[in-house]
C-alpha positions as CSV (number, residue, x, y, z in Angstrom):
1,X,125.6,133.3,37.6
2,X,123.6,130.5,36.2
3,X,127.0,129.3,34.1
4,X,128.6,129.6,37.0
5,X,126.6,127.3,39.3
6,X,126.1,124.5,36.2
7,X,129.6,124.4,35.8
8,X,130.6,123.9,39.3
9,X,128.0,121.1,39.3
10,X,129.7,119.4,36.2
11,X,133.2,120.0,37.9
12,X,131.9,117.7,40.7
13,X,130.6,115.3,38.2
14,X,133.9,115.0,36.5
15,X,135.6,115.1,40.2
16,X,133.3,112.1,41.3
17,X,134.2,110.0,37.6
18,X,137.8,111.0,37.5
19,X,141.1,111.4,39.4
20,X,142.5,114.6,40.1
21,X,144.8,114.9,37.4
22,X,142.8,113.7,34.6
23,X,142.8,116.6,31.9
24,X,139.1,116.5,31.5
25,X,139.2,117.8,35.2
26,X,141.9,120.4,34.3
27,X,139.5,121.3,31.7
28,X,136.1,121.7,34.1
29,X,138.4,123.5,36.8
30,X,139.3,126.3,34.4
31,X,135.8,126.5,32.7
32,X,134.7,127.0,36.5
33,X,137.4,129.8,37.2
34,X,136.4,131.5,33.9
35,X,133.1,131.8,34.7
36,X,133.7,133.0,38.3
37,X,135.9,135.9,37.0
38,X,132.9,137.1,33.9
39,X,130.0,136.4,36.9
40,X,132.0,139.2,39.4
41,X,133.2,141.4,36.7
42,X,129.4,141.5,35.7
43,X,128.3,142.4,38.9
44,X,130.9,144.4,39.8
45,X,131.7,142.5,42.7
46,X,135.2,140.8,44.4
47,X,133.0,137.9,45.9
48,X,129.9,135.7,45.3
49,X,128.0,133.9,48.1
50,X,125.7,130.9,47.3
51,X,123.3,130.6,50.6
52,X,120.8,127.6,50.9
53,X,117.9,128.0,52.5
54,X,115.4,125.2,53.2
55,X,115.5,124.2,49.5
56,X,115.9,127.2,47.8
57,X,119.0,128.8,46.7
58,X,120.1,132.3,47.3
59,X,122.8,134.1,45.5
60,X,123.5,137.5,46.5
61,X,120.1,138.1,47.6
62,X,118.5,136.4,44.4
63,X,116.3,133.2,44.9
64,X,116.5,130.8,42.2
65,X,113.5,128.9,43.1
66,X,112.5,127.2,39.0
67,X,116.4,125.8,38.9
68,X,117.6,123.7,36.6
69,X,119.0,119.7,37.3
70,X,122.3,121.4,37.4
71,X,121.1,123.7,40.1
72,X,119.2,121.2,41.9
73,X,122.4,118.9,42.2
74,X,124.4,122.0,43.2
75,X,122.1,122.4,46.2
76,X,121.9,118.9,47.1
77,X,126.0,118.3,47.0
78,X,126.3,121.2,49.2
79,X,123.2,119.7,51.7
80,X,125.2,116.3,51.6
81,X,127.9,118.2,53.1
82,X,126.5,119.7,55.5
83,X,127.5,123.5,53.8
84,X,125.1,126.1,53.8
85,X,126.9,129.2,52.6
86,X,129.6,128.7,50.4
87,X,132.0,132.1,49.1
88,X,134.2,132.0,46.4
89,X,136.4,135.4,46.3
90,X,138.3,136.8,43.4
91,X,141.8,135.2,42.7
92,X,140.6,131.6,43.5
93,X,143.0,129.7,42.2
94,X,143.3,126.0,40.7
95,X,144.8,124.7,43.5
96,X,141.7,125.9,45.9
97,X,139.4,124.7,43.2
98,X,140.5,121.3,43.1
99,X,140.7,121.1,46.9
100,X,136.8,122.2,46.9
101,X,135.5,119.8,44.0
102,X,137.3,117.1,45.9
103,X,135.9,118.1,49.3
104,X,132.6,117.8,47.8
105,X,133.0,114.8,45.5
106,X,134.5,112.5,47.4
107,X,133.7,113.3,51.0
108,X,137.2,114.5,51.8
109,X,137.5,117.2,54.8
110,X,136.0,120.3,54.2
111,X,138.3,123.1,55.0
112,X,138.3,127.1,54.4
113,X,140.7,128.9,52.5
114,X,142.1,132.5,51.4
115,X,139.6,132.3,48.3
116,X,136.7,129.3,49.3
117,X,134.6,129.9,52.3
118,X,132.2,127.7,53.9
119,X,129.7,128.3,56.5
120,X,126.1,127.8,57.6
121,X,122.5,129.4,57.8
122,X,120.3,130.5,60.4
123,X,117.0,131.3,59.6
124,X,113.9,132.4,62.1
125,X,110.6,132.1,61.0
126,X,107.3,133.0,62.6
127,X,104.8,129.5,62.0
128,X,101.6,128.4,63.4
129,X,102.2,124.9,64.9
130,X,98.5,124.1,64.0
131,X,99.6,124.5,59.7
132,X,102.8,122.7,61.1
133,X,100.9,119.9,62.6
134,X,99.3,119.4,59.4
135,X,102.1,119.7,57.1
136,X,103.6,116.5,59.2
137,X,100.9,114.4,58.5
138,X,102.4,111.8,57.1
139,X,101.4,108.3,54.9
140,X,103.6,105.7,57.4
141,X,104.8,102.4,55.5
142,X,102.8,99.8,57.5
143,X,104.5,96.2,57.2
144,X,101.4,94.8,55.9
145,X,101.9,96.4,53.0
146,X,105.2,95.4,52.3
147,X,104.3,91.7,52.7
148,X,100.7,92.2,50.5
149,X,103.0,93.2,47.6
150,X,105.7,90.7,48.3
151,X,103.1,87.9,48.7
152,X,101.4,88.8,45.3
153,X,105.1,88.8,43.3
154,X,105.0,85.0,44.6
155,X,102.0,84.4,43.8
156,X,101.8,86.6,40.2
157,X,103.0,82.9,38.1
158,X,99.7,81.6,39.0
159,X,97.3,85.0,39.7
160,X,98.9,87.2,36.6
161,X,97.9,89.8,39.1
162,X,99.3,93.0,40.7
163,X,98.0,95.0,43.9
164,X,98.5,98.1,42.0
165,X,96.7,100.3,44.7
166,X,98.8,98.5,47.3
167,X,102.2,99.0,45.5
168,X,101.1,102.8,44.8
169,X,100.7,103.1,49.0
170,X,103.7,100.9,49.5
171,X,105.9,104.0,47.5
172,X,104.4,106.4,49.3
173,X,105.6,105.0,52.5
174,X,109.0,104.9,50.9
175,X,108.8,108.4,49.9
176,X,107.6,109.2,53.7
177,X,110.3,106.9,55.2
178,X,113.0,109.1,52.9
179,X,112.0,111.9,54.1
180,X,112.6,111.1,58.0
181,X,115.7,109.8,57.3
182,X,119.1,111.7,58.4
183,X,120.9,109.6,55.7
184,X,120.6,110.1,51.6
185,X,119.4,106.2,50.7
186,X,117.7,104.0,52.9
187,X,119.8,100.7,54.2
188,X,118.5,98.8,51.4
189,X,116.1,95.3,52.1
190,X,118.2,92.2,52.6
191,X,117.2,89.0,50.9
192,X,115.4,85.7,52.4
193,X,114.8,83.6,49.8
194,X,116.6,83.1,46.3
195,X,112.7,82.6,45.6
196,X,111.7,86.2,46.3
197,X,114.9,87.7,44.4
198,X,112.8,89.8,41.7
199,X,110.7,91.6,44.9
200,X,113.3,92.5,46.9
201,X,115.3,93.4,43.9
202,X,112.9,95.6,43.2
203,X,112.3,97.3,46.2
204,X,115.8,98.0,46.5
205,X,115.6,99.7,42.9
206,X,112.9,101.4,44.0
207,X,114.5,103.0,46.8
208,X,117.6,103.5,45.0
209,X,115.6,105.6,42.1
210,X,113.7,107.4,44.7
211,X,116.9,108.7,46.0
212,X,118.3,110.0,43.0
213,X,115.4,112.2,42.5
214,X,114.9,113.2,45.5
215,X,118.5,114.7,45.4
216,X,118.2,116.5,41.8
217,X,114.5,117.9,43.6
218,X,112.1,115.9,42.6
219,X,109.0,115.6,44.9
220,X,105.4,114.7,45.3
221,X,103.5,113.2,42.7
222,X,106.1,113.1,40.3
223,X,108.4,111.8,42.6
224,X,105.7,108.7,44.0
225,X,105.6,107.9,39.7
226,X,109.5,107.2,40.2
227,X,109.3,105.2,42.8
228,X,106.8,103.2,41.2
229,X,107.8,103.2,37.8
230,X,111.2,101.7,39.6
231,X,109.3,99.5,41.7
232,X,107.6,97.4,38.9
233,X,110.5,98.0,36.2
234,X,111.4,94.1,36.2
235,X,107.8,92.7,36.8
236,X,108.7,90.8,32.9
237,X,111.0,88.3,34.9
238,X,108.1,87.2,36.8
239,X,107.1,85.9,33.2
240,X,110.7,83.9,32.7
241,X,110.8,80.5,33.7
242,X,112.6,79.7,37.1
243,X,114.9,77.2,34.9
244,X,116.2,80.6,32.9
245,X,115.9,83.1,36.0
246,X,117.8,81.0,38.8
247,X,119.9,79.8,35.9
248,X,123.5,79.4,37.6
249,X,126.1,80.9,35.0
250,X,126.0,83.0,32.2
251,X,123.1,82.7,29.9
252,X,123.4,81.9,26.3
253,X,121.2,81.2,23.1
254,X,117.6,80.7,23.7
255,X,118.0,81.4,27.3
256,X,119.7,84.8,26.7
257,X,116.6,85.5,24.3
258,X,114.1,84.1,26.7
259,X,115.9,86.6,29.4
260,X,116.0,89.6,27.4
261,X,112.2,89.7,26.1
262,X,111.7,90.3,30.2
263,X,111.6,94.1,28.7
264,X,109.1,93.8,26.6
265,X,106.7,91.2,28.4
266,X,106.8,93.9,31.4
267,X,105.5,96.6,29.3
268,X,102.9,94.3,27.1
269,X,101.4,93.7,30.6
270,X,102.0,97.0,32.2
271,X,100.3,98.4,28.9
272,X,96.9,96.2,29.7
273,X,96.7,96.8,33.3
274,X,93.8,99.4,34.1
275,X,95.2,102.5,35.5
276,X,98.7,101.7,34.9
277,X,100.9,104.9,34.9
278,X,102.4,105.5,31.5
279,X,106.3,106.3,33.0
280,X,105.9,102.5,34.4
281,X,105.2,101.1,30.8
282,X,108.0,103.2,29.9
283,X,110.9,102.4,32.3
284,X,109.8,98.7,32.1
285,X,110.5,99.3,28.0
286,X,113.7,101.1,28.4
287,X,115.7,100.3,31.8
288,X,118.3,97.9,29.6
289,X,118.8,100.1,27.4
290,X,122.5,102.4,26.6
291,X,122.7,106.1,27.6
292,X,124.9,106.2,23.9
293,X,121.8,104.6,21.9
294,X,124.5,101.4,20.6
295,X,122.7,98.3,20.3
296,X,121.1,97.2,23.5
297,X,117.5,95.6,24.2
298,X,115.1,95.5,23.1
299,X,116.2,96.1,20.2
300,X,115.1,99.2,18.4
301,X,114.1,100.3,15.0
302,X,115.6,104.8,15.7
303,X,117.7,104.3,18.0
304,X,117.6,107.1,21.2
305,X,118.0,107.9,24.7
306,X,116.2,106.4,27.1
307,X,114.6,108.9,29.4
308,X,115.6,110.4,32.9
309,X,113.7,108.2,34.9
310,X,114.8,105.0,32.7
311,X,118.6,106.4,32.9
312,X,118.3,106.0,36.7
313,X,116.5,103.1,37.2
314,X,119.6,101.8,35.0
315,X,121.8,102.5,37.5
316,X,119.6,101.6,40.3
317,X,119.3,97.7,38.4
318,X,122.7,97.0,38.2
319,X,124.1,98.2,41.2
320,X,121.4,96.1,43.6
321,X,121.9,93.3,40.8
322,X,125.8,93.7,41.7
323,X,125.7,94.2,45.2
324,X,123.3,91.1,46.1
325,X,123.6,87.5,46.8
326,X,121.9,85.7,43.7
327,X,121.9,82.0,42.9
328,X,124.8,82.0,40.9
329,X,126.7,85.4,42.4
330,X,128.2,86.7,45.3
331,X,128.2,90.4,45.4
332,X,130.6,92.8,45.3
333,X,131.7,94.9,47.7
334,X,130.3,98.7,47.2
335,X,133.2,100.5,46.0
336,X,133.9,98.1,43.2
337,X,130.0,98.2,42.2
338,X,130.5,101.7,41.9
339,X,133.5,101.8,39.9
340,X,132.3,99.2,37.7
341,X,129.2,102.0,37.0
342,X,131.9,104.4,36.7
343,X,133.8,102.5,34.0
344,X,130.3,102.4,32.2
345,X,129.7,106.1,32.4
346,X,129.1,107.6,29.1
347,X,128.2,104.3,27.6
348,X,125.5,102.4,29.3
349,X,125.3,104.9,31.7
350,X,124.9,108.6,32.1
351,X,127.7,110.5,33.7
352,X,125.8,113.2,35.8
353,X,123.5,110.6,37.0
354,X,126.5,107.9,37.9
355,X,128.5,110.9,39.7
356,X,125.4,112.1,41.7
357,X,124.7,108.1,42.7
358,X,127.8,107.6,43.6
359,X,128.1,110.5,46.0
360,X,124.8,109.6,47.6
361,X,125.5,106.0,48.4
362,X,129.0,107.4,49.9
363,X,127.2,109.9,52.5
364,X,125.6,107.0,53.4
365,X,127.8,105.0,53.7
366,X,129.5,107.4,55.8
367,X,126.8,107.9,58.3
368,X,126.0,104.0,58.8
């Protein structure tokens, strides 16, 4: 059942990257309809039901609560859609199969058939509204803090200084604002000033990042070091000269070089900074770097993978960076941003992660 549920999840991945008659979809729509068949002749059943419950997910009475990023995705594709049970009978066919990946890739109607049944959950619980009370405490996002942090990216040039407590409160809020939203991703910050680019920039990524992992399951602690890792990932530019940064056309030579080392200036300061989270250092290090390890920067001596959080923050980076007015830009509309990401899936990018970004900023784009 585990197969089963991974492989629907990468179905939906190829669904989001690719038309519906590419062969690498033909390919994901038969491993999916293999796997149903060996799942329900192993459990000597005609019919499997996937229920979702809260955050959990129930198959046939099973909870699989320690799930895998496949898993979580699966659970958060069916959320986006508002499905809460979902059947899949014996004799589905490709037809229904590529009708459901669709219908959960790319937002088209959702609609029941002879093999594929949707549905939804309802669940009655017993609480104490005191425990409830408490478990809504929440950390609000107060605007002071938003304008602490954006006053101290003006002012870093001449301070060299970051309100790290400040920014680590300022996430928090993010996370809590996230959480009271009915849409996936935030409407992201608009800019003021060419001036204060590299903030809002980076709130935006931040945001950005926090949604992706909130979708794959992510929470808590872990969650508030992705938004933060993401929030600071470009601090290095606040190191480039305004000549190079607000430079209008493409940069070349020593420019170029002064522009890339960004990377590396972020996580030399990161680095010294008392009590700075080791996944900032990190995703300061790696967030230019390829999914496919080619030559990137900065430039390294093995090259690898950059990790999860880095791989989204990626993603995050260039989409804002496409998508905003900049001195020398005017952005681009959000479905070519997205299918430039989607061109660069399986090079600078990784798939899964483009395919579940690219679902989550079209369910909300869809509810705004």
């Amino acid at each position: 059942m585990e197969t089963l549920i991974t492989l629907i999840a990468a179905a939906v991945t190829m669904r989001t990257l690719y038309p519906g008659n590419h062969p690498r979809l033909g390919q994901a729509v038969s491993h999916v309809l293999i796997a149903l068949h060996d799942a329900l002749e192993n459990q000597k059943r005609d019919s499997v039901t996937f229920l979702i419950v809260g955050e959990d997910l129930v198959v046939d009475q099973q909870v699989f609560r320690k799930s895998s990023l496949s898993q979580r995705q699966f659970v958060q594709l069916l959320k986006r859609r508002g499905i809460e049970r979902l059947t899949l009978a014996a004799g589905l066919t490709e037809e229904e199969t590529h009708a459901a990946l669709t219908a959960l890739a790319v937002g088209q109607p959702i609609e029941n058939s002879a093999h594929v049944i949707y549905g939804r959950v309802r669940v009655y619980l017993d609480e104490d509204p005191t425990n409830q009370a408490e478990k809504r405490e929440r950390r609000e996002l107060e605007p002071d803090q938003l304008n602490v942090v954006r006053e101290a990216f003006k002012r870093f040039r001449t301070d060299n200084k970051l309100p790290l407590e400040e920014m680590e409160k300022l996430v928090w809020g993010f996370i809590d604002s996230l959480s009271r939203s009915t849409r996936s991703i935030l409407p992201l910050a608009k800019l003021k000033e060419h001036d204060e680019y590299t903030f809002v920039h980076s709130v935006n990524v931040s945001l950005l990042v926090l949604g992706q992992a909130k979708s794959f399951g992510i929470d808590g602690p872990m969650l508030h070091a992705f938004g933060l890792a993401a929030l600071v990932h470009d601090i290095g530019k606040l190191m480039v000269p305004l000549t190079v940064l607000n430079h209008p056309g493409k940069l070349e030579g020593e420019h170029w070089s002064i522009m890339q080392s960004h990377a590396e200036q972020g996580a030399w300061y990161l680095s010294e900074m008392e009590n700075s989270p080791p996944m900032s250092v990190l995703v300061a290090y790696e967030h230019h770097l390829r999914y496919d390890g080619k030559p990137a920067y900065p430039v390294l001596r093995t090259p690898r993978q950059p990790s999860l959080v880095s791989r989204m923050t990626s993603i995050a980076d260039a989409y804002d960076a496409m998508s905003t007015v900049r001195p020398y830009q005017q952005p681009l509309l959000r479905a070519a941003a997205l299918e430039i990401l989607k061109k660069r899936a399986e090079s600078f990018y990784d798939p899964l992660l483009v395919a579940n970004f690219a679902q989550l900023v079209e369910a909300t784009a869809t509810h705004t």
